[in-house]
C-alpha positions in Angstrom: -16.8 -32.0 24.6 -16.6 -34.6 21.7 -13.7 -35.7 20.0 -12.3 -37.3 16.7 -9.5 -39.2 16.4 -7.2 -38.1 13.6 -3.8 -39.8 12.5 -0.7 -38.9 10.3 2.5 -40.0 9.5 3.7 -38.9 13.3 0.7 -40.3 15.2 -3.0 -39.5 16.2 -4.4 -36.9 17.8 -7.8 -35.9 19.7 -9.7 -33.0 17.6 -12.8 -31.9 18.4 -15.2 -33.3 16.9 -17.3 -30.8 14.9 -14.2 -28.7 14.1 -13.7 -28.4 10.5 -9.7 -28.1 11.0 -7.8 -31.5 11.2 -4.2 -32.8 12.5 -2.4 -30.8 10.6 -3.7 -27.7 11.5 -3.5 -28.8 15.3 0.4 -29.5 14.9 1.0 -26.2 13.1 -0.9 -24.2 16.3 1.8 -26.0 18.6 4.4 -25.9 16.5 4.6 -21.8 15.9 3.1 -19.8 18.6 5.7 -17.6 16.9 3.9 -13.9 16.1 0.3 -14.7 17.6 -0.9 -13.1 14.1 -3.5 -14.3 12.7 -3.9 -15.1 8.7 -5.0 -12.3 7.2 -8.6 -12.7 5.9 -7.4 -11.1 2.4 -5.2 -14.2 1.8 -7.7 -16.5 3.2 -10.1 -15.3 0.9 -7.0 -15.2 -1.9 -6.6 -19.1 -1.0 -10.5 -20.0 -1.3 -10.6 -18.3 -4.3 -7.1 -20.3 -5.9 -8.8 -23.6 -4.4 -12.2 -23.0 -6.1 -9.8 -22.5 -9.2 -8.6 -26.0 -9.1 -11.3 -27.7 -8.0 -13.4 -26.5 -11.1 -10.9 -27.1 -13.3 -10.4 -30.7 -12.2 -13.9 -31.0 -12.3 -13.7 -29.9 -15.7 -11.6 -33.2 -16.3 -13.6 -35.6 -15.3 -11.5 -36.2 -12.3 -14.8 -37.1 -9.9 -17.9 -39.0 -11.1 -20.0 -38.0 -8.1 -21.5 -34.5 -9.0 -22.9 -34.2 -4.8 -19.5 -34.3 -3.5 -18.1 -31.7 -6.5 -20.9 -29.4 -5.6 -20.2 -29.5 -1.6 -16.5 -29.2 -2.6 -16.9 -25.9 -4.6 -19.3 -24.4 -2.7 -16.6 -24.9 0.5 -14.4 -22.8 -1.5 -17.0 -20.4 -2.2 -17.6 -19.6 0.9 -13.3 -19.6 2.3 -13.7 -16.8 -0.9 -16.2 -14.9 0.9 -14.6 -14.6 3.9 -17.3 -17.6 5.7 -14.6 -19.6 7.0 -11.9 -17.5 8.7 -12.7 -18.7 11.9 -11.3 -22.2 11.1 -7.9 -20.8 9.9 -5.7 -20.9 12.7 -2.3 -21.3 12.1 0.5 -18.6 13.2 0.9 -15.9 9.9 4.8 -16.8 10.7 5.2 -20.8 10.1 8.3 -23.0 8.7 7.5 -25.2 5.9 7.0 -22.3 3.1 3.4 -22.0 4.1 2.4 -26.1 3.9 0.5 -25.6 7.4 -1.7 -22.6 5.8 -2.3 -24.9 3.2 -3.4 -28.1 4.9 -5.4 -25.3 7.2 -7.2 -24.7 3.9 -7.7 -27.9 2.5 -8.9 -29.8 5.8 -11.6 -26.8 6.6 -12.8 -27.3 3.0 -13.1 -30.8 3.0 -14.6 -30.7 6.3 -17.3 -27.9 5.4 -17.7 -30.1 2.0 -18.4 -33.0 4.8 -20.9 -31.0 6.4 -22.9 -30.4 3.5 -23.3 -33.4 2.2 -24.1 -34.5 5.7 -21.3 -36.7 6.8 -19.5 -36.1 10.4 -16.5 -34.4 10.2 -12.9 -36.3 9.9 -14.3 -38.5 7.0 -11.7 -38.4 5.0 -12.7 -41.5 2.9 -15.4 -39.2 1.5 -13.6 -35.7 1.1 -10.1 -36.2 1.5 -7.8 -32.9 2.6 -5.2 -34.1 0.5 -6.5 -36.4 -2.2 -9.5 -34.1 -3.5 -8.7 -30.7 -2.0 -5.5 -30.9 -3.0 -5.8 -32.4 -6.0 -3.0 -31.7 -8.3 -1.8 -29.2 -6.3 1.4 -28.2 -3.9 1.7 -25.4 -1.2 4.5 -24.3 -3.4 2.4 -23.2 -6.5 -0.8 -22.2 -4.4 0.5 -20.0 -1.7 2.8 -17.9 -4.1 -0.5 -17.7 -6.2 -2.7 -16.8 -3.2 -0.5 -14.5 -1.8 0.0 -12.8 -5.6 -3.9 -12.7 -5.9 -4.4 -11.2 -2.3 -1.5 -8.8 -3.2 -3.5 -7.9 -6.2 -6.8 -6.9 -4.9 -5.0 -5.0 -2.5 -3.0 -2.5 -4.6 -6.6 -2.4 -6.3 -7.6 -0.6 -3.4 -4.4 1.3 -2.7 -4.6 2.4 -6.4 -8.0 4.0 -5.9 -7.4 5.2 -2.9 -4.2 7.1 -4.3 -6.5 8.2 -7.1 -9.1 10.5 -5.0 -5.8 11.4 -2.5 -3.9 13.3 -5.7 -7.9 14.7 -6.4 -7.8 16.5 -3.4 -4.2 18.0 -3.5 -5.8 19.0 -7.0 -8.4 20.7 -5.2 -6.3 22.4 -2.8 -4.4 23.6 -5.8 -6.9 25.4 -7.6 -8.2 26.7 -4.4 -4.7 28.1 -3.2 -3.7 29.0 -6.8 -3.9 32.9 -5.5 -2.1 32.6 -2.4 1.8 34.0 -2.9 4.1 32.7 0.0 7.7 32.0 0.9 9.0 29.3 -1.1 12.2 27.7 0.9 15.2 25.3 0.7 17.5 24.0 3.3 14.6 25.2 5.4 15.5 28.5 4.7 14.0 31.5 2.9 14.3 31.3 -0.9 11.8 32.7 -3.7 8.1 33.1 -3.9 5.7 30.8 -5.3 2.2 29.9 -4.5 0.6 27.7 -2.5 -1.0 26.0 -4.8 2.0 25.1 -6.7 2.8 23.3 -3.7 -0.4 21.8 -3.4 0.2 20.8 -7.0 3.5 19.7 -6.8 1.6 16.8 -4.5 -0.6 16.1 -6.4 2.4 15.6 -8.8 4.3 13.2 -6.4 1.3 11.1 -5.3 0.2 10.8 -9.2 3.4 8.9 -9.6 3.1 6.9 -7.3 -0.8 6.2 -8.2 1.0 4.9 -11.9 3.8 2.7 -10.8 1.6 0.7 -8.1 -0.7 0.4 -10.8 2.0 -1.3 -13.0 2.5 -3.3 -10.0 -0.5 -6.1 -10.9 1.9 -6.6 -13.9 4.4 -8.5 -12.2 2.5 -9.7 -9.9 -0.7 -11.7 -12.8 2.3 -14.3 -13.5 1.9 -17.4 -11.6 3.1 -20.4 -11.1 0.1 -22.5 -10.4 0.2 -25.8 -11.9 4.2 -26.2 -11.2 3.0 -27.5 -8.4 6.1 -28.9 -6.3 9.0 -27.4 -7.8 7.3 -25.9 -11.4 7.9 -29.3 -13.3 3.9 -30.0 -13.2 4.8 -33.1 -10.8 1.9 -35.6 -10.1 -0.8 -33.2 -12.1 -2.9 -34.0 -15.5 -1.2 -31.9 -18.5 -4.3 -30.8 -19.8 -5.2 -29.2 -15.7 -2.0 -27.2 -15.9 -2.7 -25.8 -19.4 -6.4 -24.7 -18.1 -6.0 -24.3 -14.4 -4.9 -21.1 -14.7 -7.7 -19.8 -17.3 -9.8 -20.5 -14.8 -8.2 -18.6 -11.9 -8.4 -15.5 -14.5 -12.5 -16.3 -15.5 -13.2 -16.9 -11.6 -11.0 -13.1 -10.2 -11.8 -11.3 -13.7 -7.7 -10.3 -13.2 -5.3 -10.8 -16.0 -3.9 -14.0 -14.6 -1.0 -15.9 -16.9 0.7 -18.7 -16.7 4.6 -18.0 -15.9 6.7 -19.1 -19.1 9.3 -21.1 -17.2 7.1 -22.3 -14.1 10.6 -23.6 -12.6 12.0 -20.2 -12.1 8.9 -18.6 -10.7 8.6 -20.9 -8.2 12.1 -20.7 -7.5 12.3 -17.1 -7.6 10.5 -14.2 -5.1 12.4 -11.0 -6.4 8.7 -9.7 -7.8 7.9 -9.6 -4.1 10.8 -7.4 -3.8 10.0 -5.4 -6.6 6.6 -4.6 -5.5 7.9 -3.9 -2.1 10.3 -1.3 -3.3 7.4 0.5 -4.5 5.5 0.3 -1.9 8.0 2.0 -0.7 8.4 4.7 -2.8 4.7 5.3 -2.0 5.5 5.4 1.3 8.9 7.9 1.1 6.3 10.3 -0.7 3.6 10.4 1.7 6.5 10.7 4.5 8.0 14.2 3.0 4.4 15.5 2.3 3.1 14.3 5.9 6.0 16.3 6.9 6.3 19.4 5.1 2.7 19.9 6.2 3.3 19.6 9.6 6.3 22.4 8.9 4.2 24.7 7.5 0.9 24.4 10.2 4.1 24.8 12.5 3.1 26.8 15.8 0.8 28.3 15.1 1.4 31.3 16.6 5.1 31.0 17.7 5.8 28.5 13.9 5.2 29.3 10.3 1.7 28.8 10.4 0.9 29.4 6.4 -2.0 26.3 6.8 -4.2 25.6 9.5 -5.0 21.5 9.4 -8.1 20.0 10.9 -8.4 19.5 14.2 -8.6 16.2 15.3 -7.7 15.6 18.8 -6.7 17.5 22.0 -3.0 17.8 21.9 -2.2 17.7 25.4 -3.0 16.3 28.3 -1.0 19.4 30.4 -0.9 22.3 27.8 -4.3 23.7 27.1 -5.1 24.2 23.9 -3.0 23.0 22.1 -3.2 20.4 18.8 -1.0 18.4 17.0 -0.9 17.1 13.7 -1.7 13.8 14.3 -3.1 12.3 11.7 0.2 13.4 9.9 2.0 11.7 12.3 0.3 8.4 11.8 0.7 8.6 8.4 4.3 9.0 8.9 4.7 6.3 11.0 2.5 4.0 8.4 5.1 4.9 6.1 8.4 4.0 8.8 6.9 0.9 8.8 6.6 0.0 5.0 10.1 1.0 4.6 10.7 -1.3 7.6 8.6 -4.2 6.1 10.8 -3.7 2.8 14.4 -4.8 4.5 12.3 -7.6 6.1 10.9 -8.8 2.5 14.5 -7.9 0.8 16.2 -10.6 3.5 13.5 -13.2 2.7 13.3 -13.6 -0.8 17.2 -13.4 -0.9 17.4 -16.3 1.2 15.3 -18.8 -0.8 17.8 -21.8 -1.8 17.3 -23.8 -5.1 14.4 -24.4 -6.1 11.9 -23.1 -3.6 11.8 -20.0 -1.3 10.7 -21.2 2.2 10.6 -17.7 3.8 7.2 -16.7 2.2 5.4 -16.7 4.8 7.3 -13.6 6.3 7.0 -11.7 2.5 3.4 -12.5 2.9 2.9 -10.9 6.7 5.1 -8.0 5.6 3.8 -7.6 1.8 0.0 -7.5 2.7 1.1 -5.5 6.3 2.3 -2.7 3.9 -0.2 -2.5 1.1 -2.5 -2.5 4.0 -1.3 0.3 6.0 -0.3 2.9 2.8 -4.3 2.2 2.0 -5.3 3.2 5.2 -2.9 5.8 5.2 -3.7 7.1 2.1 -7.6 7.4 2.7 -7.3 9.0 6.3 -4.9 11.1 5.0 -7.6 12.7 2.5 -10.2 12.6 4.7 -8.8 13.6 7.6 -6.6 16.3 6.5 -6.1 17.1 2.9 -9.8 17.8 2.2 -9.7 20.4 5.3 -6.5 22.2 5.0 -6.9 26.0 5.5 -4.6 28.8 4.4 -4.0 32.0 6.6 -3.5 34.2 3.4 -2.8 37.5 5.9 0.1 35.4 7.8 1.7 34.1 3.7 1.1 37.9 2.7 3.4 39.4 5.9 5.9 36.7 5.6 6.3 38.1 1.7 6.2 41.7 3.2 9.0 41.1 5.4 11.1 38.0 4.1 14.1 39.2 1.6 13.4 36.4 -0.3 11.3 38.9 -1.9 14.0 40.3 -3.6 14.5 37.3 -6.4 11.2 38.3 -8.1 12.5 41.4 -8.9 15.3 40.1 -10.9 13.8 40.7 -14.1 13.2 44.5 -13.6 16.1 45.5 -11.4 18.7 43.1 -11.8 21.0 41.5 -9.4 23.2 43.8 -8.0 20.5 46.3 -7.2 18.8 43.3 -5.7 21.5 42.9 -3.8 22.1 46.1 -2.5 18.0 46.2 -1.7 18.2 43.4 0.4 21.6 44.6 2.6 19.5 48.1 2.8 16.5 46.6 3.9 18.3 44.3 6.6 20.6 47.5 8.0 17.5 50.2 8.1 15.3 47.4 9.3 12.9 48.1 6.9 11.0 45.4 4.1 11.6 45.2 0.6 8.8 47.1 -0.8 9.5 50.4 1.5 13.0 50.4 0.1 12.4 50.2 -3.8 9.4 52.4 -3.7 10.9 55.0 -1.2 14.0 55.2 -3.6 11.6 55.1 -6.9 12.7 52.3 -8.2 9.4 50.6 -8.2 5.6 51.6 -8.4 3.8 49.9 -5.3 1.3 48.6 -8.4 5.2 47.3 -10.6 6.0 45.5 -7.2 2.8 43.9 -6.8 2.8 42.6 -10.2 6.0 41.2 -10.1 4.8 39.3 -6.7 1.5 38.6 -8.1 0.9 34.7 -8.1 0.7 34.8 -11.9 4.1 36.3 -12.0 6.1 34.2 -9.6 4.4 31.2 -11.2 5.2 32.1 -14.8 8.0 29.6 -16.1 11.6 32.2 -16.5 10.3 35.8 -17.7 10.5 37.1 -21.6 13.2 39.4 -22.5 11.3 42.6 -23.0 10.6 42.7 -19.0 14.2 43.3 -18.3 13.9 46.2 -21.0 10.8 47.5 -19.3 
């Protein structure tokens, strides 16, 4: 195997010779061996894209007169933005240094692809410099936050639609269950009817919420700090690239990229990241209590509630025939243990930052993109895999009615409380249901009790006066 001989201010090391990584990446891989994570391609492709940013834009100033190199240069970041390059990145996702040895990853596989294309060996650094071109008027600490902001982005893109066609098919189920009286409960314990489809709906409800505020999300996150470059005060970069850089970004992503008003406080500050987190989150709480009140009520089924029958996706068991579990419920949940997880982790990092830099992103990034990540997968699985096919056993909702004295509440309106009362205590001592009781004793019409337990009645919002007269 060939090598190259690469120095820094430390010393020189042997690099193999047609790698396109340099020195500084082959430090970083000895120096954390931390998580044995990889870089996520999303903010490799984030970083490509931020690079290409500011290379055009200093191309835009004049900064280079020799048009070959510019068009090796921005084709290199082309292709890091379309995901040609990952190999190359190989630094730890954990690293000290507030993400410098992702960014010197970046820059020394750009400048040696540029190298590449223009035909020169590798290492040149004379004629594509990692530092002095790729870097030009740059810092890790206004392109990482801004890379990490843009991956972020993209992502909740996804999440968002994938949250979209989630509430569609709880919308679905609604109108399809919109018939279906059953047991409503609280405290896990008999309460009043409703419908099945209000529950459905009442899902839809929840996950439509959370569709809307990771949507708002992209709102914090469009303001960056690129052009602050070291500490947001625009140190060793031309005035008119930090007025433009940052136009660019937005022409290049076609994302409502601005320039943060006080670039010193948003590279000092990560609290958006904590922001963002928290509703991530949120997200994640709702899918949790749904995952779970679906698994209660497909619960048996034979010895459990049973009021929905999900989709069968694997053998349950590998000693009790037969059965099935509601897995894909259960890896939703635990997609959403782990956001909530990833959201102390994040909370601890950006509270730690100290002046006028927060060296812990790195961590916010593993943990940030982890979670928008999983809820998307989550979210799309749980659709597909379960929503779209969830069944209702009407007969079993129907004899739970029969029997339950929950029943009782929806004849409030006609009967009133204390006869309610004393239906229920009559119907517990003669073991008998609801409906034998009024109708033996007259007070109802088996056609006034099914109305008032009709699906249109139980779902009607309070009940007018004249149906107490009646």
């Amino acid at each position: 195997m060939k090598y190259r001989i690469e120095q820094d201010a430390l010393g020189t090391m042997d690099i193999t010779a047609d790698a396109l990584w340099g020195i500084h990446t082959a430090r970083a891989v000895e120096n954390f061996p931390f998580s044995r994570r990889p870089v996520p391609a999303s903010i490799i492709a984030a970083y490509g894209t931020v690079k290409l940013a500011c290379l055009t834009t200093c191309n835009q100033l004049n900064v280079w007169d020799d048009a070959a190199k510019v068009e090796a240069m921005l084709r290199a970041c082309s292709e890091m933005a379309e995901g040609l390059l990952n190999e190359s990145i190989l630094v730890d996702l954990m690293q000290g240094g507030a993400g410098t040895s992702l960014n010197m990853n970046v820059n020394e596989t750009i400048a040696n692809r540029s190298l590449q294309l223009l035909d020169k060996p590798c290492g040149d650094y004379t004629a594509v410099s990692a530092t002095d071109d790729i870097n030009r008027y740059q810092s890790t600490n206004d392109t990482y936050p801004t890379a990490l902001k843009l991956a972020a982005i993209r992502g909740i893109q996804s999440l968002e639609q994938n949250l979209v066609a989630l509430q569609e098919a709880f919308q679905a189920k609604e109108k399809e269950f919109a018939h279906i009286v059953k047991i409503g409960r609280t405290q896990c314990q008999d309460a009043v009817l409703t419908t099945l489809g209000r529950e459905m709906a009442a899902y839809a409800e929840a996950i439509n919420r959370d569709r809307w505020r990771v949507y708002k999300c992209i709102e914090r996150l469009r303001v960056v700090n690129l052009g602050g470059t070291a500490i947001g005060t625009g140190l060793a970069a031309e005035r008119q690239y930090i007025f433009r850089v940052v136009d660019t970004l937005r022409e290049i992503t076609h994302i409502g990229f601005a320039r943060a008003e006080n670039l010193i406080e948003c590279t000092q500050n990560a609290d958006v990241f904590v922001e963002v987190s928290g509703i991530l989150k949120a997200c994640a709480v709702s899918l949790m209590k749904i995952c779970n009140d679906l698994r209660f009520m497909s619960s048996g089924p034979d010895a459990g509630i049973g009021e929905i029958r999900l989709p069968a996706r694997a053998a349950g068991s590998s000693i009790m025939p037969g059965k099935v579990n509601p897995v894909i419920c259960e890896s939703v949940i635990q997609a959403a243990m782990q956001t909530t997880g990833n959201d102390v982790v994040i909370t601890q990092a950006c509270a730690a930052g100290n002046l006028e830099l927060n060296a812990f992103l790195p961590v916010v990034t593993a943990n940030l993109l982890d979670s928008i990540d999983l809820l998307t997968t989550a979210t799309d699985i749980l659709r597909r895999h379960c929503v779209e096919g969830i069944e209702a056993d009407e007969n079993r909702c129907k004899a739970f009615v029969e029997n339950s004295t929950a029943v009782a509440t929806a004849l409030l309106p006609a009967l009133g409380y204390d006869t309610c009362e004393k239906i229920v205590e009559q119907a517990n001592e003669k073991n008998k249901t609801i409906r034998q009781i009024v109708t033996e004793q007259n007070l109802l019409t088996d056609e006034q009790f099914d109305q008032l337990t009709s699906a249109e009645a139980v779902c009607q919002l309070g009940f007018r006066k004249q149906q107490r007269n009646e």
